[in-house]
py3Dmol code that shows the C-alpha trace and the ligand (Angstrom):
import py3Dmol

protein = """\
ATOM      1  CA  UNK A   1     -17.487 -13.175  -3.528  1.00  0.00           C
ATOM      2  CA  UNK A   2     -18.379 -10.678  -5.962  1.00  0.00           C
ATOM      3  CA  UNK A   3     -16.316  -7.320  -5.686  1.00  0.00           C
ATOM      4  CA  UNK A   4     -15.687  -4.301  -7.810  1.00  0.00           C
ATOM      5  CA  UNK A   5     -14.184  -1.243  -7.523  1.00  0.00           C
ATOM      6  CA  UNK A   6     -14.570   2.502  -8.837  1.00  0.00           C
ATOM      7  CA  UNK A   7     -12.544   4.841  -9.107  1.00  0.00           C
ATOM      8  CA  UNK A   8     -14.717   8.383  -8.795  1.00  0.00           C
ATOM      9  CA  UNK A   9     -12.539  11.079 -10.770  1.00  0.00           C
ATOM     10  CA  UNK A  10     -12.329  14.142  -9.059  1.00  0.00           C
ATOM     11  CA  UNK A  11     -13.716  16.558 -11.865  1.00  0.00           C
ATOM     12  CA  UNK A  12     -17.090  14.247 -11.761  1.00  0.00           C
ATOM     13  CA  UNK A  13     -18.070  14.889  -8.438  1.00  0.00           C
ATOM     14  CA  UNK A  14     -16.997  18.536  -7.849  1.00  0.00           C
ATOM     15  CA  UNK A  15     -19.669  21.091  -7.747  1.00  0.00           C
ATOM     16  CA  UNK A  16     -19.866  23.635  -4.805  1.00  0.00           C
ATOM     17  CA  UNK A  17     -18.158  22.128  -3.327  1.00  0.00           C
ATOM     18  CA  UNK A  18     -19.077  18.485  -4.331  1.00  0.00           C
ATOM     19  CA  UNK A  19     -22.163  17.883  -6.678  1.00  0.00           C
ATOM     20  CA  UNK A  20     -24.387  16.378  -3.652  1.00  0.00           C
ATOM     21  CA  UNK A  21     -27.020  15.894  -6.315  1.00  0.00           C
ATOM     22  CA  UNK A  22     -24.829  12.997  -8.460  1.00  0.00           C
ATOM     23  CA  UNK A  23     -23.324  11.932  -5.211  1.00  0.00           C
ATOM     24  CA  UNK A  24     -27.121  10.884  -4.262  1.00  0.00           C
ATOM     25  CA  UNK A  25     -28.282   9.542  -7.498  1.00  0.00           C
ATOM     26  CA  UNK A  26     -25.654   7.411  -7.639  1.00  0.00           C
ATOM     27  CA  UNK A  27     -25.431   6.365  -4.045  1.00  0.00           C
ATOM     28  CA  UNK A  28     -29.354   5.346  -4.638  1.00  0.00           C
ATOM     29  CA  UNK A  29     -28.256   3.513  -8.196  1.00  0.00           C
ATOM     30  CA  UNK A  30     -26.055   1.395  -6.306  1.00  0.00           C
ATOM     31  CA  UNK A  31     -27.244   0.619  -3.475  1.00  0.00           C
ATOM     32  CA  UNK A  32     -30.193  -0.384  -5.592  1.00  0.00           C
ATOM     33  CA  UNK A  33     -27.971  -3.097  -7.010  1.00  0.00           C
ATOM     34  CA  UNK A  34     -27.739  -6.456  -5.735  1.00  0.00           C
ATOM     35  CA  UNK A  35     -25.306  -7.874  -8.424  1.00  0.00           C
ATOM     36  CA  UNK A  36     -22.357  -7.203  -6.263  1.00  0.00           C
ATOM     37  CA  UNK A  37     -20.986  -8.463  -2.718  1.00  0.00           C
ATOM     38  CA  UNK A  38     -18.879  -5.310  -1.953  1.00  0.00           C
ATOM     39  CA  UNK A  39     -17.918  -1.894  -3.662  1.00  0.00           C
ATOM     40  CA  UNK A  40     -15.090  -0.321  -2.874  1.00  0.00           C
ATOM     41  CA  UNK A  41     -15.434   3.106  -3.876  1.00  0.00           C
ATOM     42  CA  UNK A  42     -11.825   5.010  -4.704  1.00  0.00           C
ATOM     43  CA  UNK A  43     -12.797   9.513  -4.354  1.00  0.00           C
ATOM     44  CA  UNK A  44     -10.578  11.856  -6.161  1.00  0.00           C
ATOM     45  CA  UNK A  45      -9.020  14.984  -4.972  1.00  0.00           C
ATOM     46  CA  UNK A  46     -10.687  16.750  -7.757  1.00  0.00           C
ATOM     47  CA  UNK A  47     -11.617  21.075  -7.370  1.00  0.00           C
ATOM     48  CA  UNK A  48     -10.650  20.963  -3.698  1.00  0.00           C
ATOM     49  CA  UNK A  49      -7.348  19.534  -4.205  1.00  0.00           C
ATOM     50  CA  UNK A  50      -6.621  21.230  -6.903  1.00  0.00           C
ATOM     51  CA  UNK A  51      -7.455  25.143  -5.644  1.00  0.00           C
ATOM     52  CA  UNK A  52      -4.923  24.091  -2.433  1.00  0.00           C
ATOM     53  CA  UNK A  53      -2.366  22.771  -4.452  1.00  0.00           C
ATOM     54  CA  UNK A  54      -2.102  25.331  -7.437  1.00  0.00           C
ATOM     55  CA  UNK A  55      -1.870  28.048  -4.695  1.00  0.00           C
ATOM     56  CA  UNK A  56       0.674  26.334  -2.391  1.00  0.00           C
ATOM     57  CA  UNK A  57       2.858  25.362  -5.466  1.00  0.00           C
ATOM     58  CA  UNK A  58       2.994  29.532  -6.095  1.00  0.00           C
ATOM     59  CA  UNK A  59       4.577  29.625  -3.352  1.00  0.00           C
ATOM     60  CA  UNK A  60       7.407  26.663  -3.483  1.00  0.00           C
ATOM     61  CA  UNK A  61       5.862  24.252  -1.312  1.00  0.00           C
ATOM     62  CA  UNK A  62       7.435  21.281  -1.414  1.00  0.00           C
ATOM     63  CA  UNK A  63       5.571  18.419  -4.184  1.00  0.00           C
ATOM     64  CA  UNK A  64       5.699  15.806  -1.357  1.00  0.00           C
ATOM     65  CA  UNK A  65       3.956  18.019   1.298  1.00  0.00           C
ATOM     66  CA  UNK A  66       1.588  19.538  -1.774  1.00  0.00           C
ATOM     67  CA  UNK A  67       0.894  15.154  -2.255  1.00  0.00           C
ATOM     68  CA  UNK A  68      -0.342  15.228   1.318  1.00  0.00           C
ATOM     69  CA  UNK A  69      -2.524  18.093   0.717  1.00  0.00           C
ATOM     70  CA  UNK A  70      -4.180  16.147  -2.300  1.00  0.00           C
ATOM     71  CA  UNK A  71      -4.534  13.080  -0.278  1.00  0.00           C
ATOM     72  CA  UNK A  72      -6.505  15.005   2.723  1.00  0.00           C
ATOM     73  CA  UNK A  73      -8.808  16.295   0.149  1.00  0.00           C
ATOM     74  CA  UNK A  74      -9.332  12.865  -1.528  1.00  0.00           C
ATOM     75  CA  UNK A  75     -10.185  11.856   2.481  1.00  0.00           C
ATOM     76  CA  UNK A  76     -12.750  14.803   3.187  1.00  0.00           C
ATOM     77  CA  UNK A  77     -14.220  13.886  -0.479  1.00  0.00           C
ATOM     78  CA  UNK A  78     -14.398   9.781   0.251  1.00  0.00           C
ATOM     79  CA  UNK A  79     -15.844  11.043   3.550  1.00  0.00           C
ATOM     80  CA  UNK A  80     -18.951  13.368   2.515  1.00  0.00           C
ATOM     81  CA  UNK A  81     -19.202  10.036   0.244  1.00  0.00           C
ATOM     82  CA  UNK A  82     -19.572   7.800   2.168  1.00  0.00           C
ATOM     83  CA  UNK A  83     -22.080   9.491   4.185  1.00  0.00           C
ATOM     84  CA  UNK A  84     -24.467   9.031   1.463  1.00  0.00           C
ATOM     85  CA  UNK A  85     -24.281   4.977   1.886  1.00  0.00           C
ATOM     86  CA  UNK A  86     -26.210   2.712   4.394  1.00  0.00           C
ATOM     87  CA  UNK A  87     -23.640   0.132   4.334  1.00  0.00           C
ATOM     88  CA  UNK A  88     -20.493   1.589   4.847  1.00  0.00           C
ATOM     89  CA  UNK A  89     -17.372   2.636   6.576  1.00  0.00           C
ATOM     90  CA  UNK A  90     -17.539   5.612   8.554  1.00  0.00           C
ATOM     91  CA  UNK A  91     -13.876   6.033   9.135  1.00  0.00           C
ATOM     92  CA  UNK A  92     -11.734   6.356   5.657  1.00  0.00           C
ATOM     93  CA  UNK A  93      -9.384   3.819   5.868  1.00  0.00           C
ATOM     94  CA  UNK A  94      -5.556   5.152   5.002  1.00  0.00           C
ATOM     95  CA  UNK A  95      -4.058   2.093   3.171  1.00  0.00           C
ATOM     96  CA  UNK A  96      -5.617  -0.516   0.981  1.00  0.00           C
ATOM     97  CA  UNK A  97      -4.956  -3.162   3.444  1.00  0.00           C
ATOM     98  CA  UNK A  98      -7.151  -1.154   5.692  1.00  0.00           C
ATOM     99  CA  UNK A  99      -9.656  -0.999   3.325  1.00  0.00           C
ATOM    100  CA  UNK A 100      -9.601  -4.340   1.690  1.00  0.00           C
ATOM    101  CA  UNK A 101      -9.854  -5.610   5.362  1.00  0.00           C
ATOM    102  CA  UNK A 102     -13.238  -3.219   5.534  1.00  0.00           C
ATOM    103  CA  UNK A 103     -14.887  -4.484   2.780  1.00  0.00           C
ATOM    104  CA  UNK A 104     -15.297  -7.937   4.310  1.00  0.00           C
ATOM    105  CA  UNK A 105     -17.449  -6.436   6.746  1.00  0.00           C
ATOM    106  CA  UNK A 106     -19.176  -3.687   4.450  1.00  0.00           C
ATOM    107  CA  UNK A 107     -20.739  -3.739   1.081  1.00  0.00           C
ATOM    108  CA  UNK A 108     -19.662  -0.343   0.454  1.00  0.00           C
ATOM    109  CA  UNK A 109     -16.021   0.852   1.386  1.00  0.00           C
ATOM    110  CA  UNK A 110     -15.217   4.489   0.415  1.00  0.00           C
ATOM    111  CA  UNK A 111     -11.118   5.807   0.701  1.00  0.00           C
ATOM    112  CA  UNK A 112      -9.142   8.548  -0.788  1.00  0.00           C
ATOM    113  CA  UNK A 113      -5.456   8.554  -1.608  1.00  0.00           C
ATOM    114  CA  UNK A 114      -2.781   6.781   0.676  1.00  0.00           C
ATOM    115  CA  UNK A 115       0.410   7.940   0.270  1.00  0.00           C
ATOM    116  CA  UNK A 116       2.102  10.638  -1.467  1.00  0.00           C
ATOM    117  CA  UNK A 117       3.539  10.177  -5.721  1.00  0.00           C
ATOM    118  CA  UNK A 118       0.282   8.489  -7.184  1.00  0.00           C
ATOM    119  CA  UNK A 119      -2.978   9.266  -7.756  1.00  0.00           C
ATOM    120  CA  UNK A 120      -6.536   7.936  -6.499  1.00  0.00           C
ATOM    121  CA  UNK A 121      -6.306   5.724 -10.402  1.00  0.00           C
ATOM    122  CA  UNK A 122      -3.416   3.833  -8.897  1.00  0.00           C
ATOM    123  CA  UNK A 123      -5.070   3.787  -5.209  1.00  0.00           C
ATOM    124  CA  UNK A 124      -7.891   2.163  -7.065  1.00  0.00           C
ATOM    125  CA  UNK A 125      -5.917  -0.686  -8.796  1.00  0.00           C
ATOM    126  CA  UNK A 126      -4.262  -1.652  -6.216  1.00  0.00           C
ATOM    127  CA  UNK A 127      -7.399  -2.049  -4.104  1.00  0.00           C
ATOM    128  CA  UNK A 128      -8.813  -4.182  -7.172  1.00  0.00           C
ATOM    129  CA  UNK A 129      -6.027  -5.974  -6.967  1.00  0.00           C
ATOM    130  CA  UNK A 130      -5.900  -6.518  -3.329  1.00  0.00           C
ATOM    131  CA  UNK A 131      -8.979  -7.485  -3.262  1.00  0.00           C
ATOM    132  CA  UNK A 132      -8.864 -10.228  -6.565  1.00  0.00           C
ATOM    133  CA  UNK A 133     -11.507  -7.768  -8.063  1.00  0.00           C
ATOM    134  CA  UNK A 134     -11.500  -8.128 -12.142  1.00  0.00           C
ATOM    135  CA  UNK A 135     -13.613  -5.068 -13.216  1.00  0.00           C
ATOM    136  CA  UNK A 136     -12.570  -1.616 -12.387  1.00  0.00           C
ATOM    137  CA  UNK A 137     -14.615   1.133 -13.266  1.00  0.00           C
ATOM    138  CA  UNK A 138     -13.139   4.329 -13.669  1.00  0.00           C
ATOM    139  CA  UNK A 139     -15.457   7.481 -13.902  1.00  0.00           C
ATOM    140  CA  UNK A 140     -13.977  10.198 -16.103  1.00  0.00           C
ATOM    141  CA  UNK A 141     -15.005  13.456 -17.176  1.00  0.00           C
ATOM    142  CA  UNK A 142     -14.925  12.246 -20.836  1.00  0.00           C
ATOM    143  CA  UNK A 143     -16.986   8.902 -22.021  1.00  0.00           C
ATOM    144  CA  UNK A 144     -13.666   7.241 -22.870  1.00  0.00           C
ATOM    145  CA  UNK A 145     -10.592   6.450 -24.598  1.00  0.00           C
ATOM    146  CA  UNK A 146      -9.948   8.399 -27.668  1.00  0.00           C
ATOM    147  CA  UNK A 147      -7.134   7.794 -30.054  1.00  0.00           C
ATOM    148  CA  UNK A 148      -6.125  11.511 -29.666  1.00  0.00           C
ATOM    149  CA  UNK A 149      -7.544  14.168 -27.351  1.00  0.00           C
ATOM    150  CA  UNK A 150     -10.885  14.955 -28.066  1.00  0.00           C
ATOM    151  CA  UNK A 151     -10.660  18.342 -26.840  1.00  0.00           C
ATOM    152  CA  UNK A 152      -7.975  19.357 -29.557  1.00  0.00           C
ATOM    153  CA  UNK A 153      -8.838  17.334 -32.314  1.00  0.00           C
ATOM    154  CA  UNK A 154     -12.507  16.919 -33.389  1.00  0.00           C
ATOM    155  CA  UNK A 155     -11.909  13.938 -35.532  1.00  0.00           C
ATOM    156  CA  UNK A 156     -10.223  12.068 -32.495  1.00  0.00           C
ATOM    157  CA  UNK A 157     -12.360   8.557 -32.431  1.00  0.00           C
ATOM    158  CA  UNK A 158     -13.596   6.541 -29.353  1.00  0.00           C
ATOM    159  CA  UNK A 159     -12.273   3.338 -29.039  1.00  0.00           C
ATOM    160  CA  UNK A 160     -14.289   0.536 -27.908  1.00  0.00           C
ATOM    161  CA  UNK A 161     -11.625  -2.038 -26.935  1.00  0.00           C
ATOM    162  CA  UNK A 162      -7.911  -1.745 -26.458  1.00  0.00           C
ATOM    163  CA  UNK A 163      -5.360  -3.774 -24.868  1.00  0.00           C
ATOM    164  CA  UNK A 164      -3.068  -2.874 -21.795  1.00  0.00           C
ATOM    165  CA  UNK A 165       0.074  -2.151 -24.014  1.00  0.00           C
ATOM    166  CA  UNK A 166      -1.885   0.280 -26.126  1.00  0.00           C
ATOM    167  CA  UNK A 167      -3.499   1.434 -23.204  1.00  0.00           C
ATOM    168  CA  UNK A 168      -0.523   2.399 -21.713  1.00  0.00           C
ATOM    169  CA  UNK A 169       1.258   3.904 -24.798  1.00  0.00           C
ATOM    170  CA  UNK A 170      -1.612   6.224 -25.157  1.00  0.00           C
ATOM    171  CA  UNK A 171      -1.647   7.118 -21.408  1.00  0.00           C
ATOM    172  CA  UNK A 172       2.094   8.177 -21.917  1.00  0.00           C
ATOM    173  CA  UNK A 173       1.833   9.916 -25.001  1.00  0.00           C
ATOM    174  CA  UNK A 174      -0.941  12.106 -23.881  1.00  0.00           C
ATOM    175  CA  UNK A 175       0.802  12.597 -19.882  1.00  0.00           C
ATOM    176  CA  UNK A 176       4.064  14.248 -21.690  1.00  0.00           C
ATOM    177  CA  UNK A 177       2.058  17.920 -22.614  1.00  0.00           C
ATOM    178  CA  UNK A 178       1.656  19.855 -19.414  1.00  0.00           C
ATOM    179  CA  UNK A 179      -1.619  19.679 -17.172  1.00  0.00           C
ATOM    180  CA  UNK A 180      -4.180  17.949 -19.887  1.00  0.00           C
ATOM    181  CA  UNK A 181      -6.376  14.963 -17.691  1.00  0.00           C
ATOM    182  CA  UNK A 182      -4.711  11.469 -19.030  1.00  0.00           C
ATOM    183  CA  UNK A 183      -7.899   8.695 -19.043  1.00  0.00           C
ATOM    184  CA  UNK A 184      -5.673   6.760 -16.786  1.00  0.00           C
ATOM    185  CA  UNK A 185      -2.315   6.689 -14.967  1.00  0.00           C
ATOM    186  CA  UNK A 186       0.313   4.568 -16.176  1.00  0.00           C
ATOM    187  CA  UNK A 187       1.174   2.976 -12.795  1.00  0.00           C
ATOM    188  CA  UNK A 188      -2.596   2.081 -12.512  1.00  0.00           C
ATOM    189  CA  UNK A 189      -2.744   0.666 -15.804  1.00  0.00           C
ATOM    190  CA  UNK A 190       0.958  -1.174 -15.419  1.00  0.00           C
ATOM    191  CA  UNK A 191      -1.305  -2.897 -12.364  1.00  0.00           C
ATOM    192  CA  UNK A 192      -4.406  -3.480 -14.132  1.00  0.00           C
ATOM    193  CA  UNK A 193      -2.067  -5.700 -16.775  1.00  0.00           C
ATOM    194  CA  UNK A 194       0.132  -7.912 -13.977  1.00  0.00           C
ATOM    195  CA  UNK A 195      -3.483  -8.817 -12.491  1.00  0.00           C
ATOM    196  CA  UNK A 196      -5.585  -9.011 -15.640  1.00  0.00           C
ATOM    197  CA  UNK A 197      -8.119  -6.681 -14.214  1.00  0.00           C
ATOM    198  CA  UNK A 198     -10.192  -5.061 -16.875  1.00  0.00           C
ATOM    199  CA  UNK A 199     -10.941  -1.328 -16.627  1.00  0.00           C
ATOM    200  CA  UNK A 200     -13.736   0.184 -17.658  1.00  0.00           C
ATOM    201  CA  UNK A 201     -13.229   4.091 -18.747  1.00  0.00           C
ATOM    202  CA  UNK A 202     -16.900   5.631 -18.992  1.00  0.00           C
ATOM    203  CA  UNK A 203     -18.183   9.053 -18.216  1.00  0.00           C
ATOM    204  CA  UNK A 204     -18.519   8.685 -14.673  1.00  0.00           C
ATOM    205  CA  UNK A 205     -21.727  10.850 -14.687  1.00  0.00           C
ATOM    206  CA  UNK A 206     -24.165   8.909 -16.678  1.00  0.00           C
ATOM    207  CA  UNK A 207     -25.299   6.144 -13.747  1.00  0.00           C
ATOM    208  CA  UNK A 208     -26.731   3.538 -16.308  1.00  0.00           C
ATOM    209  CA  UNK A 209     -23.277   3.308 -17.250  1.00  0.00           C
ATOM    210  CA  UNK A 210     -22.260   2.191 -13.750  1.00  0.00           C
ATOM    211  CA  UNK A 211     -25.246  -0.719 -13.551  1.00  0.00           C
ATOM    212  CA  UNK A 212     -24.419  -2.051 -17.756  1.00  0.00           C
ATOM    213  CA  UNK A 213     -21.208  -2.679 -16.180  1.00  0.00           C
ATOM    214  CA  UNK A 214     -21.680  -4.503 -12.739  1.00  0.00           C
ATOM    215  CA  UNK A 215     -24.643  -6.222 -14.482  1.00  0.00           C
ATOM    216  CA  UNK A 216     -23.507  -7.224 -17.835  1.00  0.00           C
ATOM    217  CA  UNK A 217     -19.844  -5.767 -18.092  1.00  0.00           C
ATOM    218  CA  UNK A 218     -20.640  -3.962 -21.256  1.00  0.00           C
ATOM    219  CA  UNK A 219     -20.536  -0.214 -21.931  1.00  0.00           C
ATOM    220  CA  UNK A 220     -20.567   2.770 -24.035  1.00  0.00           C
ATOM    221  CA  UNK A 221     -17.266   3.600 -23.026  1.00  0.00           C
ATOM    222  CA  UNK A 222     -14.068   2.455 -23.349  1.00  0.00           C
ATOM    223  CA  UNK A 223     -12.716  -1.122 -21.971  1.00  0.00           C
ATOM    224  CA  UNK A 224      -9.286  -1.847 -21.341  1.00  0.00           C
ATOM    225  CA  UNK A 225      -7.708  -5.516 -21.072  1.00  0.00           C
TER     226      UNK A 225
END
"""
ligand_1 = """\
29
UTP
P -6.483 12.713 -7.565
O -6.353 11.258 -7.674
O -7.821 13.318 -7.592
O -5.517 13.399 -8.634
O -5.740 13.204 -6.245
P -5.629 13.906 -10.116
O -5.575 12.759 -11.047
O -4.548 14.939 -10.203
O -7.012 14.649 -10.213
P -8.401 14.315 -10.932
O -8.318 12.947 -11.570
O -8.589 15.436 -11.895
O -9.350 14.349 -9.782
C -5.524 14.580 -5.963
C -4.094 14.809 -5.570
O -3.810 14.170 -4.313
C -2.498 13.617 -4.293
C -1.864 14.035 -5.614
O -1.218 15.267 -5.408
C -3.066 14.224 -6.522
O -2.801 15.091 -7.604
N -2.568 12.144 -4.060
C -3.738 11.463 -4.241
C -1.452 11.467 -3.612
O -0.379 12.053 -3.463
N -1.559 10.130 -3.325
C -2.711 9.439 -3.493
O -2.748 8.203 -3.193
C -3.824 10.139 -3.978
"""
view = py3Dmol.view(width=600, height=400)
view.addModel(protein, "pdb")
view.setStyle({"model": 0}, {"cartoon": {"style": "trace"}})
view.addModel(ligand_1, "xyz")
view.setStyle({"model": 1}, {"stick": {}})
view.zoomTo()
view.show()
């Protein structure tokens, strides 16, 4: 059984409120594909989750509660998502047992988040893992790994290939300034070693991206592992 899974940053598919337009190219682009048995299909939070939680935070709400806010807008996200797919869940499932289960029936399973102190990266590894999966794609709003951040430094370089210890050396160098989007969480990238599951980081909007990958695992971007 051939599986992957993606994990569909939040900033790619926001719009107002989600870019419907992406969502539908790339819903075609896949389901186009036949070089896959099942998908599973990992939404961020992205502009909806954030405008709730910067607002509630203003206000002392408590991080765990402000979590559960995220995760419900990861769930409306995977939902409106899902929608655009013939072969797929119709109910999001809450925990990746739920939706590892699914994707033996589907050959598209969309989720959010699951529970509160991680993001939809880590909810996406796991699933990979779950599910034996060995290629994660995870759609950024940059086209990938950069040996400093591209925003502040113009000479910062792409790298091509790096290994899970320098992939997760970066990741914590770049999580320790306040707010700036890390390529990848730690935790997700701690789980991507233990199973040898090798992550692709690519901008998350250009869809031949997506189909070099599940055909030929190559890419533009950024692999890790
Ligand atoms: P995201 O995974 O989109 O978070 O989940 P992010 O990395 O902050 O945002 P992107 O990558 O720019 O889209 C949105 C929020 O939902 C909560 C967290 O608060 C997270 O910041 N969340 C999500 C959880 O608590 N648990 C989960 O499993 C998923």
């Amino acid at each position: 059984m051939k599986t992957a899974v993606i994990s569909l940053g939040g900033s790619i598919i926001s719009g107002d409120p989600l870019d419907f337009e992406l969502i539908l190219s790339l819903s075609k682009k896949l389901q186009s594909m036949d070089d896959f048995d099942h998908l599973g299909i990992v939404v961020g939070g992205g502009k909806l989750a954030r405008s709730y939680i910067e607002k509630l935070r203003e206000f002392g709400i408590n991080e765990n509660i402000l979590d559960e806010i995220g995760i419900n807008a990861t769930r409306m996200n995977a939902l409106s998502i899902a929608s655009f797919f013939e072969n797929s869940n119709t109910k999001i499932p809450e925990t990746v047992n739920e939706a590892a289960e699914l994707m033996q029936i589907y050959k598209f399973v969309v989720m959010g988040g699951t529970e509160p102190g991680h993001t939809t990266d880590t909810v996406a590894a796991l699933l990979a893992e779950r599910t034996n999966c060995k290629i994660l794609i995870n759609g950024t709003s940059v086209d990938g790994v950069y040996d400093m951040d591209p925003k502040k430094h113009p000479d910062a370089k792409k790298i091509a290939n790096i290994g899970y210890a320098d992939a997760i050396a970066l990741s914590s160098r770049s999580s320790t300034g306040a707010g700036p989007n890390v390529f990848m969480d730690i935790t997700s990238l701690h789980i991507a070693m233990r199973s040898k599951i090798r992550v692709f980081v690519i901008n998350g909007r250009i869809l031949p991206e997506y189909e070099s990958i599940l055909k030929h695992q190559t890419t533009d971007g950024t692999v890790i592992g």
